[in-house]
GUMAR-949316 format. One line per 2 residues: number of its first residue (from 1); their letters; for each residue y, z, x of C-alpha. Coordinates in steps of 0.5 Angstrom, whole numbers, padded with zeros to 4 digits. Layout:
<pts>
NUM	A	Y Z X | ...
</pts>
This chain:
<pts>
1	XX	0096 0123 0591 | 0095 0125 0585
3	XX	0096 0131 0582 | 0090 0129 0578
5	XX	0085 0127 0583 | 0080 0130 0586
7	XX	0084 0130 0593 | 0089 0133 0590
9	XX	0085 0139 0588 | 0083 0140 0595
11	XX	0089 0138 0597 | 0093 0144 0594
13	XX	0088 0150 0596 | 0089 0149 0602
15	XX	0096 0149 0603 | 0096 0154 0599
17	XX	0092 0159 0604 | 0095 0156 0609
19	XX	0102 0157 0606 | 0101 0165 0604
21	XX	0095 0167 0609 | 0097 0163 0616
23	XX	0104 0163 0615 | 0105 0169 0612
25	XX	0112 0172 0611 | 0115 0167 0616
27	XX	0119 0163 0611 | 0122 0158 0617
29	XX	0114 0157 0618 | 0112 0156 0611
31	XX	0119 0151 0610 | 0116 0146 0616
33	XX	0109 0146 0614 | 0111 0144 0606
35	XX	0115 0139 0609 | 0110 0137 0614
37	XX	0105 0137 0607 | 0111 0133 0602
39	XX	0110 0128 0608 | 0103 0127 0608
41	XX	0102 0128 0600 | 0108 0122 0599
43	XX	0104 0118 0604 | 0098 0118 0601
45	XX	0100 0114 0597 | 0103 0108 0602
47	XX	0106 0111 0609 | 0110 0105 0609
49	XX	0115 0108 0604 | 0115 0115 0609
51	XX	0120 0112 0613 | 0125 0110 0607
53	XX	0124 0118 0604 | 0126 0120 0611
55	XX	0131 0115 0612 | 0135 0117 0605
57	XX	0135 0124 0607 | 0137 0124 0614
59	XX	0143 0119 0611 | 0145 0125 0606
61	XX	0144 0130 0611 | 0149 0128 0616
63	XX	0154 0125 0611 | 0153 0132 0607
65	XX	0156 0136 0614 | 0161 0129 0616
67	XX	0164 0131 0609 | 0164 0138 0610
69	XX	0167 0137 0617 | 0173 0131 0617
71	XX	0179 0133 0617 | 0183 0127 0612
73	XX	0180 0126 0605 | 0180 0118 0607
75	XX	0174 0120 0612 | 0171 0125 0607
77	XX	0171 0120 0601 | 0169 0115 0606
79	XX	0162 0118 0608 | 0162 0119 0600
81	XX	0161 0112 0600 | 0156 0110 0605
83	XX	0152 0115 0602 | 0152 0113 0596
85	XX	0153 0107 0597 | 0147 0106 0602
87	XX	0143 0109 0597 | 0145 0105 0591
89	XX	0144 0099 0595 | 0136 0101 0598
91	XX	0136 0103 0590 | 0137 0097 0587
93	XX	0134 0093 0591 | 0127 0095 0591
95	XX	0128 0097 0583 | 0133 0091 0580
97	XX	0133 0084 0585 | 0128 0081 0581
99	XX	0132 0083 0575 | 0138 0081 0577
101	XX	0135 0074 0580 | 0132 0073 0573
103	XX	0137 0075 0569 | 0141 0069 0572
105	XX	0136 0064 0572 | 0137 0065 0565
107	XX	0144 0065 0564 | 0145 0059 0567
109	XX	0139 0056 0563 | 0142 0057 0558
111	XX	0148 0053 0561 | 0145 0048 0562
113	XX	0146 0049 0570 | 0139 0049 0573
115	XX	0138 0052 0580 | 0132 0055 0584
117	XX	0132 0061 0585 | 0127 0065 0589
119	XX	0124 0072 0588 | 0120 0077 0592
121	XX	0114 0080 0591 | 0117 0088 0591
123	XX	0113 0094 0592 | 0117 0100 0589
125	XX	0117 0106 0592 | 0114 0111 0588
127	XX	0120 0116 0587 | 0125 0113 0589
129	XX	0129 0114 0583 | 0129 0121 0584
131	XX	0130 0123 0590 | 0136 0118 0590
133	XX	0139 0122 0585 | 0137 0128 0588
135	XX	0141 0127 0595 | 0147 0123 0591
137	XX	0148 0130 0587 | 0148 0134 0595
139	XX	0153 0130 0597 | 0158 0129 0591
141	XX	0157 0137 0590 | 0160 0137 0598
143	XX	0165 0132 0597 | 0168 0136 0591
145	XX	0167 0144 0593 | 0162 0146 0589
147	XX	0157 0148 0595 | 0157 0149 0603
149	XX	0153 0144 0607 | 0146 0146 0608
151	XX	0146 0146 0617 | 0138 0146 0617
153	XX	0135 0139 0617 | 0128 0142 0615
155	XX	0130 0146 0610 | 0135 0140 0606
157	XX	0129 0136 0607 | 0124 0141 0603
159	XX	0129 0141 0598 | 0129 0133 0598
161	XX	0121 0132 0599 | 0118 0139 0595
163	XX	0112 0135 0594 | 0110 0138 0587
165	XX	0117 0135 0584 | 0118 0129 0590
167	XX	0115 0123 0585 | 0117 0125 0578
169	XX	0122 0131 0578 | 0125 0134 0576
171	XX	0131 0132 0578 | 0133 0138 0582
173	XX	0140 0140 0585 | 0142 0143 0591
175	XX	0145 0150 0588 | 0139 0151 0585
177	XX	0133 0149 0589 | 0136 0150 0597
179	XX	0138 0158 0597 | 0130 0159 0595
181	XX	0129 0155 0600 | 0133 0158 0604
183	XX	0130 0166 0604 | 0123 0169 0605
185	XX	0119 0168 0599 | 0114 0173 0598
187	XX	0108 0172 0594 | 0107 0174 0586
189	XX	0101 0174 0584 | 0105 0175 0576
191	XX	0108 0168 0578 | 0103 0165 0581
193	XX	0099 0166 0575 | 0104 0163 0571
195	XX	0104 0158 0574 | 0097 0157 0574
197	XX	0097 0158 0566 | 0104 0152 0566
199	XX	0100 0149 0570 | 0093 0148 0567
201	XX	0098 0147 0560 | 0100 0141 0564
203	XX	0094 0138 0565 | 0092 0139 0558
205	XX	0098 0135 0556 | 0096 0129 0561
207	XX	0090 0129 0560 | 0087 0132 0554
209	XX	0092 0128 0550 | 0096 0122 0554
211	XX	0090 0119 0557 | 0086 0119 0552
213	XX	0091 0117 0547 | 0093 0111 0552
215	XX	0087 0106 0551 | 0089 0106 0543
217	XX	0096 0105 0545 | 0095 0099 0550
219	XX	0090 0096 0544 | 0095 0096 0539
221	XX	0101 0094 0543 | 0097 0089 0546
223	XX	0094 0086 0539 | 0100 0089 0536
225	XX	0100 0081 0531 | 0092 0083 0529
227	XX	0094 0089 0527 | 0097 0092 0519
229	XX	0104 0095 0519 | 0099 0102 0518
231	XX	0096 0101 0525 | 0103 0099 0528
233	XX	0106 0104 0525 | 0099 0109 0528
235	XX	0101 0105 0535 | 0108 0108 0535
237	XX	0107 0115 0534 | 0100 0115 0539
239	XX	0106 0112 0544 | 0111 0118 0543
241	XX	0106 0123 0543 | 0102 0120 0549
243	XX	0109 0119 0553 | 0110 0126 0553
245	XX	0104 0129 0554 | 0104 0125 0560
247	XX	0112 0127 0562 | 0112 0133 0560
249	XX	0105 0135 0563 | 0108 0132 0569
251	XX	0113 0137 0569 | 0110 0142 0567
253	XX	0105 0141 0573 | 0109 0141 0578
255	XX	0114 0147 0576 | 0107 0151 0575
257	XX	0105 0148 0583 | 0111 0150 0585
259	XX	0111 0158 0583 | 0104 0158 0588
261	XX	0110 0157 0594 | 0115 0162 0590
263	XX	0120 0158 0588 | 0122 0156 0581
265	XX	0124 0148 0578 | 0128 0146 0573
267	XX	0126 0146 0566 | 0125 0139 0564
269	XX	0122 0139 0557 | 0124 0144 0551
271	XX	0120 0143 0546 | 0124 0136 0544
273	XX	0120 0134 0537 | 0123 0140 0534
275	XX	0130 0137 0535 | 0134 0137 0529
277	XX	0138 0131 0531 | 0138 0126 0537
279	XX	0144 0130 0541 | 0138 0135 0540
281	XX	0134 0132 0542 | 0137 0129 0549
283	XX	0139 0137 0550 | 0130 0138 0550
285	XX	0129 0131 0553 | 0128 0130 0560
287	XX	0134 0136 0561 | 0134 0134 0569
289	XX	0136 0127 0568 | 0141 0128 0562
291	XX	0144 0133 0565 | 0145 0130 0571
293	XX	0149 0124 0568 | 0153 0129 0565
295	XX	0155 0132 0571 | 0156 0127 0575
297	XX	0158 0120 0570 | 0160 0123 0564
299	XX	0165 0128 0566 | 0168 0124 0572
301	XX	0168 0119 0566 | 0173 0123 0564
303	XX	0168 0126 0558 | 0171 0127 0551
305	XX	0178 0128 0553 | 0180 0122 0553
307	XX	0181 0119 0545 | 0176 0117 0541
309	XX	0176 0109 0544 | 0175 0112 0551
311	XX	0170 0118 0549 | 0165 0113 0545
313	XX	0165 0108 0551 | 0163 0113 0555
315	XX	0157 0116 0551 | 0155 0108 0551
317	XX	0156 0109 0559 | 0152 0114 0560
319	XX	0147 0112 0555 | 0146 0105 0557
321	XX	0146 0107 0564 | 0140 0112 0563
323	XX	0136 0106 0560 | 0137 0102 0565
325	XX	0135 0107 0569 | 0128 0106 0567
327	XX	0127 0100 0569 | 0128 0093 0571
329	XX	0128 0090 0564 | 0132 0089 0558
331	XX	0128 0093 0553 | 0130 0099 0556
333	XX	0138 0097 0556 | 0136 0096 0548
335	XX	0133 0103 0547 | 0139 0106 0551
337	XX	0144 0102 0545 | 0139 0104 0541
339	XX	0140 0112 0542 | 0148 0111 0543
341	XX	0148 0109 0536 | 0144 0115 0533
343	XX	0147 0119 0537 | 0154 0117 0535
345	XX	0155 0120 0529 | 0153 0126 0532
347	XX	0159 0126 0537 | 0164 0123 0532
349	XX	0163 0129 0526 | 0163 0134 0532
351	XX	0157 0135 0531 | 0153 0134 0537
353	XX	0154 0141 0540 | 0151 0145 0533
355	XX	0143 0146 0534 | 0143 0149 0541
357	XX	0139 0154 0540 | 0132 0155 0537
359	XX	0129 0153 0530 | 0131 0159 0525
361	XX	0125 0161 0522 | 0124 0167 0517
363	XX	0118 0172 0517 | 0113 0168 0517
365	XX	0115 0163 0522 | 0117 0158 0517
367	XX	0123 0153 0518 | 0128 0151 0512
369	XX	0126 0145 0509 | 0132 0142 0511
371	XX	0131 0143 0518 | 0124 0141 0517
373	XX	0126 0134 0513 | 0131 0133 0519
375	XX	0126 0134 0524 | 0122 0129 0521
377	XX	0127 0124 0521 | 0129 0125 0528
379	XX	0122 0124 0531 | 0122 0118 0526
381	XX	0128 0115 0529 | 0125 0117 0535
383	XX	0119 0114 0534 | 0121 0107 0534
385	XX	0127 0108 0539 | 0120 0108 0544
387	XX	0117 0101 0541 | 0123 0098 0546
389	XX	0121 0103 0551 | 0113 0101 0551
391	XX	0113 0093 0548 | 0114 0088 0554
393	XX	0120 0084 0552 | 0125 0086 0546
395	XX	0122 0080 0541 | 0115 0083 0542
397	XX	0119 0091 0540 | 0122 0086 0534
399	XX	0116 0084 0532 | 0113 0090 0533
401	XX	0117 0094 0528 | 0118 0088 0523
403	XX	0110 0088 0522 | 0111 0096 0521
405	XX	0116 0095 0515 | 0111 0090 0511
407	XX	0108 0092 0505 | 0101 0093 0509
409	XX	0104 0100 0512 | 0101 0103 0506
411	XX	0093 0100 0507 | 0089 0105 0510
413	XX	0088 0104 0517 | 0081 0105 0516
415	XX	0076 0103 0522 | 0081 0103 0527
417	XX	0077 0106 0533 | 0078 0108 0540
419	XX	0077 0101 0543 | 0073 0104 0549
421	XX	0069 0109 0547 | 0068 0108 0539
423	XX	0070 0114 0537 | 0074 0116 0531
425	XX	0081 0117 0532 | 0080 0125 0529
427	XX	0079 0128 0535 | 0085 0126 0539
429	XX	0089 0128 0533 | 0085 0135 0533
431	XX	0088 0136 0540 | 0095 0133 0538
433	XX	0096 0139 0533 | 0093 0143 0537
435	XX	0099 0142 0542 | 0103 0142 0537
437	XX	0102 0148 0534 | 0101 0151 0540
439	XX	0108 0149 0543 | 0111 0151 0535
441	XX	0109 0158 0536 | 0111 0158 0543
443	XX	0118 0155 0540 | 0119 0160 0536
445	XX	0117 0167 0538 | 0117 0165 0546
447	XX	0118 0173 0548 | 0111 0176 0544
449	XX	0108 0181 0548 | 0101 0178 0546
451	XX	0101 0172 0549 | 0103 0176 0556
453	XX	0097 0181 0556 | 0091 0181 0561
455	XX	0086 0179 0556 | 0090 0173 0553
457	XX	0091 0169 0560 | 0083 0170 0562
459	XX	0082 0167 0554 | 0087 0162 0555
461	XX	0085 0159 0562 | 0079 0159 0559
463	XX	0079 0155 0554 | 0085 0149 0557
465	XX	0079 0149 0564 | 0073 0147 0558
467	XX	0078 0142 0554 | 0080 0138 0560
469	XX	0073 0138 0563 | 0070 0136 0556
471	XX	0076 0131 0555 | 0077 0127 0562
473	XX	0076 0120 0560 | 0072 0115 0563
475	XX	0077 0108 0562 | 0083 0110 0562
477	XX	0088 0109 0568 | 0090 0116 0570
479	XX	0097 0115 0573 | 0103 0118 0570
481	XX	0107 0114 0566 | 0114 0116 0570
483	XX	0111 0114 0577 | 0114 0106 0576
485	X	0121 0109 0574
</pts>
């Protein structure tokens, strides 16, 4: 189920009145029945892959009270590792057989030892990656000390389950989600208003900006050999732009849908185009999943206190490990090494710590013009990091990023128009700078007391509910991008 489709809107309400209504304060009641709703809202989509999310979880929560319980490391470090194990193993089955399989294939070719191989035609579950990592982090977390065991089967099942963040995160952790799960919640009506305006913001995000920016985007990716390096160029920002109106929508979503049942999610988006540098921007960036390889593969790594040779192979680690964490293909690994490279510089210099807080701007909003030519060159870097992310084999991204740099990335672009419905580019790029003056303004002054009155959310929701109406698109896949990871 979709959080932009027609079941879901009905799907939601009723959850909703039930949830407040029916349940009322009882929140043992209302844990069970959104269990019983993350359920049906994950098999929605295909009830085969139900068993496999029930099954994961059951695995952590009983491997989660036998590390807690035994009396010897060995047996603590052995239910660790059948967990972590398992999950991994179920993980790279469904997500990396066939890579694995064709990968070898090729090497071998390419040693002249030619072998049959076979493949199968895999089906991967949508979520898988998530709520892994969500159980993975559970059981480290009581192997180390950091948490106690949850006891409660249904409650360590909403905590992995919550349907608003079970299909694309964020990737939340026990210390944060499980004691709000585990204490009555009462309702808020400033809170679920809050959620209401993220949540109508999400919308806009996805569908005002990314659907309608994927037909242009598919087009000239596509018949990237066809266009000028103006139009390639054009291509790779409406890429950028459509992959974060769709993530971050998501996110925004779901963390708004999550304030209606009283309980808060994990930022996963902070304003990530205005980031100064790319160990900036990996701060702002998908927060949930960096942070989560910093925790629990960076540091174990050993960090940096290792020496420069050791630090450095660690920062490719972690890089290299979140491309492939992406997906089964090696494009990803190379957009992974390509952000290890930029960020690089950054760690040696002992820089990639600076810039932690928001832009500094002076009376009237306005950044330094440093700070502005350093947030261009950013998002550039960005910009043609994503055409690895986005192309279908890395010659394709090759290709693609050579016929950017040709003297016809000075012609004017032109008649380029929307291949599916004939309309000029402007309007989506009026919405774009909208999104982005909005999020700017946001960015640098979060706490104005104008944008929390009465007057400005009825306005406000207003205006997000006629754009999204008026921008549905007809032709465009309305999915998000980060259900195949």
């Amino acid at each position: 189920m979709l959080f932009n489709s027609l079941e879901f809107l009905l799907f939601l309400p009723i959850v909703f009145f039930i949830y407040w209504f029916v349940l009322k304060k009882d929140y043992r009641k209302q844990n069970a029945f959104i269990l019983l709703m993350s359920y049906v809202f994950y098999a929605w989509w295909d009830e085969r892959f139900l068993l496999l999310l029930i099954f994961s979880t059951a695995l952590d929560f009983f491997s989660g009270l036998m590390i807690a319980n035994a009396i010897s490391q060995v047996k603590k470090k052995f239910w660790l590792v059948l967990s972590i194990g398992i999950n991994l193993g179920f993980l790279g089955f469904f997500k990396y057989y066939n890579f694995f399989v064709d990968s070898l294939k090729v090497a071998l070719d390419s040693s002249h030892i030619h072998v049959d191989t076979w493949t199968l035609s895999i089906v991967l579950p949508v979520g898988i990656s998530f709520y892994t990592f969500h159980g993975l982090s559970y059981v480290i977390d009581i192997y180390y000390k950091r948490i106690n065991p949850c006891r409660n089967w249904i409650n360590y099942s909403v905590f992995v389950s919550y349907f608003p963040l079970l299909v694309a995160g964020p990737i939340e952790r026990a210390t944060h989600l499980l004691p709000q799960i585990e204490k009555p919640r009462l309702f808020n009506p400033k809170q679920a208003m809050s959620g209401f305006k993220l949540m109508l913001w999400g919308f806009f995000k996805k569908i005002v900006i990314a659907d309608n920016l994927a037909p242009s985007v598919n087009e000239i990716f596509t018949q990237y050999q066809s266009y000028s390096g103006s139009v390639l160029l054009l291509g790779a920002f409406l890429f950028a732009i459509q992959i974060y109106g769709d993530f971050s929508g998501y996110s925004d979503i779901a963390r708004g849908i999550s304030r209606f049942f009283g309980m808060e999610l994990l930022l996963n988006f902070n304003f990530p185009y205005f980031s100064r540098n790319i160990a900036e921007f990996w701060r702002r960036w998908h927060i949930s999943l960096s942070g989560w390889f910093r925790d629990y593969l960076y540091i174990p790594l050993g960090g940096s206190r290792n020496g420069t040779i050791l630090n450095i192979r660690n920062v490719f680690i972690i890089f290299l490990v979140s491309g492939f964490w992406h997906g089964a293909n090696w494009t990803f690994i190379a957009w992974g090494l390509i952000h290890a490279l930029l960020f690089l510089p950054n760690f040696l210099l002992n820089k990639h710590k600076k810039d932690a807080r928001n832009l500094p701007v002076n009376a009237f909003l306005i950044p330094s013009i440093i700070d502005v030519l350093r947030i261009l060159l950013t998002f550039c870097l960005v910009v043609l990091a994503w055409v690895f992310f986005r192309a279908p084999s890395i010659s394709v991204a090759i290709q693609f990023i050579g016929g950017i740099f040709q003297p016809s990335v000075f012609e004017p672009i032109g008649g380029f128009l929307n291949p599916y419905d004939n309309q000029s580019l402007l309007k989506e790029f009026v919405m774009v700078a909208i999104m982005f003056l909005a999020e700017y303004v946001y960015y640098v002054m979060p706490k104005k007391v104008f944008l929390q009155t009465f007057l400005f959310e009825c306005v406000y929701s207003i205006i997000m509910i006629i754009l999204i109406v008026l921008n549905i698109p007809i032709h465009s896949s309305n999915s998000f991008i980060y259900f195949q990871f």
